[in-house]
N, C-alpha and C positions, 0 to 999 in steps of 0.2 A: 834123549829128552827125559829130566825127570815128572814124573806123574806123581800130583798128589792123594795121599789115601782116598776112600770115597767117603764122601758127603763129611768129609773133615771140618766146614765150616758150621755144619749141625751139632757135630759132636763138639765144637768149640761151645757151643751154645747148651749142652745139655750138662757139661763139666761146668759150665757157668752156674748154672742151676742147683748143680750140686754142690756147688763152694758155696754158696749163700744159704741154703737148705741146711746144708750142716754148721753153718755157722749160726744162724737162728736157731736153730735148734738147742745147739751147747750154751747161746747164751739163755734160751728160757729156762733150760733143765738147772745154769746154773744160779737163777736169780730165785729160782722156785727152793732148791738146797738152801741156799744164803738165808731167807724168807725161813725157814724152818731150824738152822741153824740159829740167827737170832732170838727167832720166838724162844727156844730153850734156854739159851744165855740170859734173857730179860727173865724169864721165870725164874730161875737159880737166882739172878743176881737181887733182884724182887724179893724173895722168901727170906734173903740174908740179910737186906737192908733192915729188912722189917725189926728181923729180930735186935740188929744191931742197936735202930732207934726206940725198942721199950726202956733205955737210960737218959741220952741225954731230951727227947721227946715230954717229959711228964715232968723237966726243969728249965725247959722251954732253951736249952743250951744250944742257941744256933750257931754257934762258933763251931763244934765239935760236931753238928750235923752235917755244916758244909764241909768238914773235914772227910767225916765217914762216907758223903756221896761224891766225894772229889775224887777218892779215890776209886768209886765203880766208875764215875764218868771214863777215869782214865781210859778204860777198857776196850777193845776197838768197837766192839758190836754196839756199846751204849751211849746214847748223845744225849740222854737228858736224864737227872735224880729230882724228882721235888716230895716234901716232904709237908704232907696237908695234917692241920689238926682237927679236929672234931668234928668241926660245922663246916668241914671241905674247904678252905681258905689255906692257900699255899703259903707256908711261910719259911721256906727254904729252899728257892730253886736253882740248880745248878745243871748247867751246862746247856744247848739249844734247845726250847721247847719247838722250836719254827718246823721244824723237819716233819716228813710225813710216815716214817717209820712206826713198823708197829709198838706198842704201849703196855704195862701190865699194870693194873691196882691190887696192893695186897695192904688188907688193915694191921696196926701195930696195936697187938692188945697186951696185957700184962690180967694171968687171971680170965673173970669175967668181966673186967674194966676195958673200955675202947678207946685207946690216946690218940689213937686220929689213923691216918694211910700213908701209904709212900707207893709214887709212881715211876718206873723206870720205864723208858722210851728209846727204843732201837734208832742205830743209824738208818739212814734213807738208804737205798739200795738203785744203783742207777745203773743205766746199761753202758756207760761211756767207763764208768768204775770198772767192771765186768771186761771190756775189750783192756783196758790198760792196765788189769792187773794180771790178765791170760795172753798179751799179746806177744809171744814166744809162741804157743801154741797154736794162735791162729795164724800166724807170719807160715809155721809150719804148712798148716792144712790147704792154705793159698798155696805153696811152693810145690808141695805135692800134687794137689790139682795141674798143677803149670806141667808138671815133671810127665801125669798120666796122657794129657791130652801131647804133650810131643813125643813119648813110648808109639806112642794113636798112629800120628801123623807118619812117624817113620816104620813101622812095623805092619802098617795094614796097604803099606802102596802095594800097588799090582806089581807081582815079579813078573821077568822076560817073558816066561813062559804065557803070564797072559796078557800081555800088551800085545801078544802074536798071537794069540788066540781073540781076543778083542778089533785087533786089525784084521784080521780076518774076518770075521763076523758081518762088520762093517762092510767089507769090500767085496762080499757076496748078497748083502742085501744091495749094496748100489749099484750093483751089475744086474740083480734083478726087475730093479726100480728103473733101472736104462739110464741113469747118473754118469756113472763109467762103463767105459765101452771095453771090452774082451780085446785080449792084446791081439787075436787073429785077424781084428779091424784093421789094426798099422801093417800088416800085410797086406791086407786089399789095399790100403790107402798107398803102399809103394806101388803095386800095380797099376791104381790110380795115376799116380806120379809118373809113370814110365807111359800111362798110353798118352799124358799130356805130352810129354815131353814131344812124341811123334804127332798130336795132332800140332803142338805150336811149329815143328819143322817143316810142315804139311803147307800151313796157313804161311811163312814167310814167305816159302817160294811164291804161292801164288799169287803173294802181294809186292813181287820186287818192281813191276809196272806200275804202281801205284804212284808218281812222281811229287802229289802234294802231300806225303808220310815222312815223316820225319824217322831219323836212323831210329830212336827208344820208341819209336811208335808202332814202326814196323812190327817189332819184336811182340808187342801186345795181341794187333789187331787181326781179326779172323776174318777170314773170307767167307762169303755166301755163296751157296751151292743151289742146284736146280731144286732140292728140296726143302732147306731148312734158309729161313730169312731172316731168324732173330738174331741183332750182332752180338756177340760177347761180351761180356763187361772184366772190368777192373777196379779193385777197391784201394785205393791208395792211403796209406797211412804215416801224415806227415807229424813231427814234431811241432806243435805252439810254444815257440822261444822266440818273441819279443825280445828278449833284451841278449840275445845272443849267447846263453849260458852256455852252450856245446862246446864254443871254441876256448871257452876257461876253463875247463874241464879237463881234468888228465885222461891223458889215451887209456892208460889200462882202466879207470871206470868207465870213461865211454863203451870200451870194448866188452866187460860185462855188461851193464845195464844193455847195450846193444843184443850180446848174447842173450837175454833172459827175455827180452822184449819178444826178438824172433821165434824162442821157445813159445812162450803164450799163444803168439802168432801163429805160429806152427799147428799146434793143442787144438787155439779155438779152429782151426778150419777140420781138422780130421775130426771133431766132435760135432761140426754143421754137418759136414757129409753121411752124418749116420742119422742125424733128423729124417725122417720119412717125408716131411715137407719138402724137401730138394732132392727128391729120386730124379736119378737121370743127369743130374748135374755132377762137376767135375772141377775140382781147385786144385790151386797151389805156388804156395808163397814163390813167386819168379825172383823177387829183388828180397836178401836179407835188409834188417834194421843196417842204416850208418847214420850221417850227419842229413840225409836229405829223407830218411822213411823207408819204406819198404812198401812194396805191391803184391797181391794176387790177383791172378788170374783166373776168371770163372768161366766155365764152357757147357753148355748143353750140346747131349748125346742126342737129343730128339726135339720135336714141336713143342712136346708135353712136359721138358725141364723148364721151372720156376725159376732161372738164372737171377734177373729180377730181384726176385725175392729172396734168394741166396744171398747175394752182393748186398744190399738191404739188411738181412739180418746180421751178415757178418761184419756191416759197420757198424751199426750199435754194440754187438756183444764185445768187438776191441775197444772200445770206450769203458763201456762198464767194464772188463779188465785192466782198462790202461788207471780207474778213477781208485780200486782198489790199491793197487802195485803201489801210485802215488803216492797216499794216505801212509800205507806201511813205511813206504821210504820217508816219508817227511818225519813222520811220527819218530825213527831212528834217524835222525837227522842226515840222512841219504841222498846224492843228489835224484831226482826224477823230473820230469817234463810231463804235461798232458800232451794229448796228442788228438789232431783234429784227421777225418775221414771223409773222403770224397770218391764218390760212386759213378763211374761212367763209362760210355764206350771208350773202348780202347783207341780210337780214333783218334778223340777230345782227350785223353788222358795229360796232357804237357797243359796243355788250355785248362783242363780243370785243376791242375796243380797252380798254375800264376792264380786265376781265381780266388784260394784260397788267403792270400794275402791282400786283397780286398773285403774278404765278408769273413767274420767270425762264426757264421752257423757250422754248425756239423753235428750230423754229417751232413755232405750237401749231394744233391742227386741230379745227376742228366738224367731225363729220361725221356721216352719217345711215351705215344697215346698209348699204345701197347703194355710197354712195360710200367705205367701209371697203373692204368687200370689194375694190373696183376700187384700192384705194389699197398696199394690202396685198399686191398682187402684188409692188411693187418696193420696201416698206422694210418692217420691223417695227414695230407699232406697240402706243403702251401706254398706256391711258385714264390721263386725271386723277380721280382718283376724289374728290378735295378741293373739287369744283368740279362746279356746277350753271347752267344757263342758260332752265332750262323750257321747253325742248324736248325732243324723242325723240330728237335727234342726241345725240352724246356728245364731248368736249372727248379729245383724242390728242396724246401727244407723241413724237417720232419718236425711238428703241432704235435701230438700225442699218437700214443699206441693203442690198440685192444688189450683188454684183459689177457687173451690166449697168448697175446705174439709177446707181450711180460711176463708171462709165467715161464714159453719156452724161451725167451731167453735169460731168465734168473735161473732155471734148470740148465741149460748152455754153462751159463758163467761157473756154478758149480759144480758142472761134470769138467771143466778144467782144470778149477783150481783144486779138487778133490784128484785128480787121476793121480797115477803112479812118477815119481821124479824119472821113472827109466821109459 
């Protein structure tokens, strides 16, 4: 990935500053030169006239004065000759008086005799004259600017050496902060994985009696023991495609987006399990992503596992990842699907899945008194009342969250998408 310099869009902004700085500059220094350059030219040309008209002046020969000032008008610096006689009354003006250029009077005498004045008057000096007769040099000063701030841009990026000392940096503060979890986590978490393995082996057998279980159902559901009575739940995660996009879809991007889907999947459960909120609890993705979703499994080790509330967080936090993922795919015009979440006993799991193509809520919740109560500490929650399942639990759909159970799961959603691709 390339990285741009730092703060390159200030130093855009400060090279801007400077091209206009220096170009105000060169043009006041030059209109100030010009301004004093004229003034001299009119004085010289001024002292010459004068002398020129003590002849034809005192024989009132205007032909031959407007000759004598046609030729200073010619001159670039001077726009106006006139030539006053005694009593200040112009009677030979040539070339624009209109201009605002500076002016000089010098009297024309002869002796101690006074034949009258002559006024020369400089061109007007304008700053549009100043860019279009320097504008080579400023075209320059622009291009140079352009040339220093991309020297900037490619010269000041971080080299390897600190994009890996900056990645680092980063990935020991959010190891500190509890963002990302320490790879000796995915350790435990196989451990994890492997003691489920044997309690789900545990739990089939002693539900092969079970005769109203369905073959996928079997495979979910936990048996209850003389000690622990709370059942185990299942969060299921199906794809919302109304219009059937999956089956137009090519195999090999089904089978990525599928793959990357279960990643997340994968991520977000081994990042709940390290929340301190579900001590004692126990997951793990049973069905990868295909055409129908994917399931986990959640189990409590004791009385005192939040299962519940587990199952609960972990369908919202696949949502807010599934809402991201989406976004970025559509954005690179990608295919994606949202994906809808429903939470229940493993019993109801086939039942809470038909369900779902009846009600658009999600995620939607079986839950018994029990695991309400536990549930209800950190969202609000509000029965479907349109809808029955013949059980004593009651079907929920989630009205808002607390403050806390939003922060941990915006902290969730970025301790996954922040973790390491390995």
């Amino acid at each position: 990935m390339t990285y741009l310099a730092p703060r390159q869009v200030l130093f855009a902004f400060v090279v801007l500053a400077s091209l206009c700085l220096h170009i105000l500059f060169f043009i006041v220094s030059e209109e100030r030169q010009m301004r004093e350059t004229y003034q001299t030219a009119i004085q010289q040309s001024a002292d010459l006239l004068a002398q020129e008209m003590t002849v034809p002046l005192p024989a009132s020969d205007r032909v031959s004065m407007s000759v004598i000032g046609k030729r200073y008008v010619d001159e670039e610096q001077i726009a106006f000759v006139g030539v006053y006689d005694t009593k200040d009354v112009l009677i030979v003006p040539v070339g624009n008086e209109s201009g605002d250029g500076a002016s000089v009077k010098v009297p024309v005498v002869t002796g101690d005799k006074a034949l009258g004045s002559v006024v020369v008057k400089a061109e007007s000096i304008g700053r549009a004259s100043i860019i279009a007769k320097h504008w080579l040099f400023l075209l320059s000063s622009i291009a140079l600017h352009a040339i220093l701030w991309l020297l900037y841009g490619n010269l000041a990026r971080p080299t390897q050496e600190m994009q890996l000392k900056i990645a680092k940096d980063v990935r020991n503060r959010l190891l500190e902060h509890g963002v990302l979890i320490h790879p000796d986590s995915f350790m435990h978490e196989e451990k994890s994985r492997q003691d489920l393995s044997v309690m789900q082996t545990t739990h089939a057998h002693k539900d092969q009696d079970d005769s109203t279980a369905k073959a996928t159902t079997d495979e979910l559901k936990s048996a209850d023991d003389s000690t622990h009575q709370k059942a185990d739940f299942v969060v299921q995660v199906l794809y919302n495609d109304p219009n059937n996009l999956l089956s137009a879809v090519h195999v090999d991007t089904k089978k990525a987006y599928f793959s990357l889907c279960t990643q997340l999947l994968e991520k977000a459960v081994v990042h709940l399990m390290t929340s301190p909120l579900v001590v004692g609890v126990k997951a793990r993705v049973i069905k990868d992503f295909d055409d129908k979703g994917a399931t986990v499994a959640l189990y409590g080790e004791d009385d005192r596992a939040k299962v519940a509330t587990a199952a609960f967080l972990l369908s919202k936090l696949v949502i807010m990842l599934n809402n991201i993922i989406y976004e970025k795919h559509r954005e690179s015009q990608r295919f994606a699907l949202h994906v809808k979440t429903v939470v229940s006993d493993a019993v109801y799991a086939d039942t809470m899945r038909k369900m779902t193509k009846r009600h658009d809520q999600s995620p939607m919740l079986l839950l018994d008194e029990v695991s309400y109560n536990e549930v209800k500490v950190g969202a609000e929650l509000e029965p479907i009342t349109d809808t029955t399942v013949g059980t004593d639990s009651t079907m929920y759909q989630i009205v808002s969250l607390t403050s806390a159970t939003t922060d941990r799961l915006q902290s969730l959603r970025d301790g996954v998408l922040l973790s390491d691709e390995n």
